[in-house]
C-alpha positions in Angstrom: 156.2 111.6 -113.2 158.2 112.6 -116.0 159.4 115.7 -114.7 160.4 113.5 -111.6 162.2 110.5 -113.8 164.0 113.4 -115.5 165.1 115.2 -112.6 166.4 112.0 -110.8 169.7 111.8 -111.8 170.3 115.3 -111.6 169.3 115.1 -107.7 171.1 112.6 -107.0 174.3 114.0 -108.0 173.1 117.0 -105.5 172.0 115.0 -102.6 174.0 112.9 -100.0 171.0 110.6 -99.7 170.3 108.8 -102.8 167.2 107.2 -102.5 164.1 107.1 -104.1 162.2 109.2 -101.2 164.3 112.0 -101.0 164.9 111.6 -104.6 160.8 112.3 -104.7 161.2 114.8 -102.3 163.5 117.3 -103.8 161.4 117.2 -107.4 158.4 117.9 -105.8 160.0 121.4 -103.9 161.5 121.8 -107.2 159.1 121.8 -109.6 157.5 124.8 -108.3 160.4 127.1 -109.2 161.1 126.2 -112.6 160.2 128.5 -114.7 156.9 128.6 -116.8 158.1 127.4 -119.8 159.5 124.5 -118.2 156.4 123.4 -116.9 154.7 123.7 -119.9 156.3 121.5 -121.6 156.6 119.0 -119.1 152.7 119.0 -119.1 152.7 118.9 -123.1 154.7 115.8 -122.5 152.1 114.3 -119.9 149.3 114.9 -122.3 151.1 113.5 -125.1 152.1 110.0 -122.8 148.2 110.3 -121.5 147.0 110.2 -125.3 149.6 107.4 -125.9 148.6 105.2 -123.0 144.9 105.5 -123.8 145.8 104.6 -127.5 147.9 101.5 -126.5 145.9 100.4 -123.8 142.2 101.2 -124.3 140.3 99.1 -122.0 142.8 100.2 -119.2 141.4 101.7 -116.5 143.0 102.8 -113.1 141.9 100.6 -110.4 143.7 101.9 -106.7 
């Protein structure tokens, strides 16, 4: 998700089609070519919002 919100504005500067679905669309065939060190620290960042959440909000728990 973070990697996504980050991403968005650059793809939509790339894309004819700005919405939110092919906005999703490109991050996700994108995320598999950046390079390792970018996805590490994309997934430090997760953890780190993760711990956060749990903190801030510790009776939460995810009902679909």
């Amino acid at each position: 998700m973070l990697y996504r919100s980050c991403y968005a504005d650059r793809t939509k500067a790339w894309c004819v089609q700005n919405n939110h679905q092919v906005v999703s669309s490109v991050s996700g065939e994108s995320w598999p070519m950046e390079p390792q060190e970018v996805r590490q620290q994309f997934e430090e960042w997760a953890r780190i919002e993760r711990a956060n959440h749990a903190k801030a909000h510790p009776e939460y728990k995810f009902s679909p």
